[in-house]
N, C-alpha and C positions, 0 to 999 in steps of 0.2 A: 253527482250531487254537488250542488253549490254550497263551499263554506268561504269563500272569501266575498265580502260586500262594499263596493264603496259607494258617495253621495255626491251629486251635486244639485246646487237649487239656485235660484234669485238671492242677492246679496236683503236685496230689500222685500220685506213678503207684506207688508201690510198694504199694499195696493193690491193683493192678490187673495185669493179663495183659502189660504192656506190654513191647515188644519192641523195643531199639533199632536190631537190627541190620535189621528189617522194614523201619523208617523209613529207614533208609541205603539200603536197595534202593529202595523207593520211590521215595524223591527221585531219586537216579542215572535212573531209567527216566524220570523226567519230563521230567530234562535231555536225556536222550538222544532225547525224543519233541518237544523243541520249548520246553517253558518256562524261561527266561532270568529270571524276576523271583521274587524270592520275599518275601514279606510274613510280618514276625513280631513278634507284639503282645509277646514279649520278657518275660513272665510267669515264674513258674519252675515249673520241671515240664517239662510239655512242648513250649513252646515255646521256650525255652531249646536244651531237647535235638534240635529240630527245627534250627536254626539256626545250632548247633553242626555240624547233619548239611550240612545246605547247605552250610559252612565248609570241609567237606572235601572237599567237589568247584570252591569257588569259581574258585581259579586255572585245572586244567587246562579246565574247561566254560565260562571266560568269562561267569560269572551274576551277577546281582547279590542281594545280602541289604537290605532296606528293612526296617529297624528302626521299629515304630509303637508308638509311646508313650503311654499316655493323660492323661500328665502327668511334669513333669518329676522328681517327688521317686515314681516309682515302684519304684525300688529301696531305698527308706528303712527299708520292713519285712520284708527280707529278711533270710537269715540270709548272715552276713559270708561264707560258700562261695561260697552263693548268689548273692551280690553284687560278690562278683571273676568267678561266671561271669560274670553280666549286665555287667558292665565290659569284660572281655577280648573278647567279642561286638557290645558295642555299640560296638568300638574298629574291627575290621573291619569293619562297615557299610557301605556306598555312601552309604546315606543314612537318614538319622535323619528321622521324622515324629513333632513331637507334636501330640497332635489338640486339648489345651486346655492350655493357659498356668499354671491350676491344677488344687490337686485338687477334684471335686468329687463327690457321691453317683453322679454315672451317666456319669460321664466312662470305665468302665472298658466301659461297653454302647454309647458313642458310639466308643469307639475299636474294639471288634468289629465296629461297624458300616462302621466304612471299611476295614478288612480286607475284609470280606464285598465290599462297593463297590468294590473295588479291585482282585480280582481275578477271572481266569474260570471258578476252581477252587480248592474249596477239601480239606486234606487236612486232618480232625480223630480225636481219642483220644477216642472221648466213649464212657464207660460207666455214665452215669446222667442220668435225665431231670430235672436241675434243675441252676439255677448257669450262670453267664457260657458253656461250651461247647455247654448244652444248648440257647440263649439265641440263639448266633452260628451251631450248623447251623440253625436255624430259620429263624434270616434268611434265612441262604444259599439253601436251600427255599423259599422267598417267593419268593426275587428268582430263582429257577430255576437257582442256580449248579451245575455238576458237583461232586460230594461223593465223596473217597476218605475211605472209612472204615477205619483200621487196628483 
């Protein structure tokens, strides 16, 4: 049975179909199926709004949110909205992972990479085949993870 779940999706979704109250259902049903961890690279877009969603079931379902970071000055080029979400989220946490010390050229494809590594299911937003989400289902695919596509 799958209990660990990680996310990835489009930095930007309002060009796209996306649908947050889908993702709210989702996650519930995951909880309710068994997974207790949930993994999020804390990006904005949609990981952000993933972990937000996690947020809302965190107390009554007993889960944890694991915040993975690909470095610490990841919120640096965000927009200051932006930047209070990723604060107020990365304040409820369980647990903060960063995956390198700094920043460097492929530190953001080494941090999808232990998403991927880290859980047994992944749920990603991907509606184009190129960039960091198209990058991490591919992994995931590799390494034979269960993929929920919304």
């Amino acid at each position: 049975m799958c209990k660990k779940c990680s996310f990835t999706g489009h930095r930007v979704l309002s060009c796209y179909d996306f649908d947050n109250a889908l993702l709210d259902r989702v996650i519930l049903n995951l909880i309710k199926n068994g997974v207790n961890e949930f993994y999020c690279g804390m990006a904005q877009g949609f990981d952000l709004s993933a972990a937000e969603s996690v947020l809302l079931y965190k107390e009554k379902y007993n889960v944890k949110l694991i915040a993975c970071l690909p470095c610490p000055e990841q919120s640096e080029t965000f927009t200051s909205k932006n930047k209070a979400r990723y604060n107020s989220v990365l304040e409820k946490c369980d647990e903060i992972v960063v995956v390198s010390s700094e920043y460097y050229k492929g530190c953001m494809h080494a941090r999808d990479r232990y998403l991927v590594e880290s859980c047994d299911l992944l749920v990603c937003f991907l509606r184009k085949k190129s960039g960091g989400t198209y990058y991490t289902v591919n992994y995931a695919k590799k390494l034979n993870k269960k993929i929920i596509e919304l």
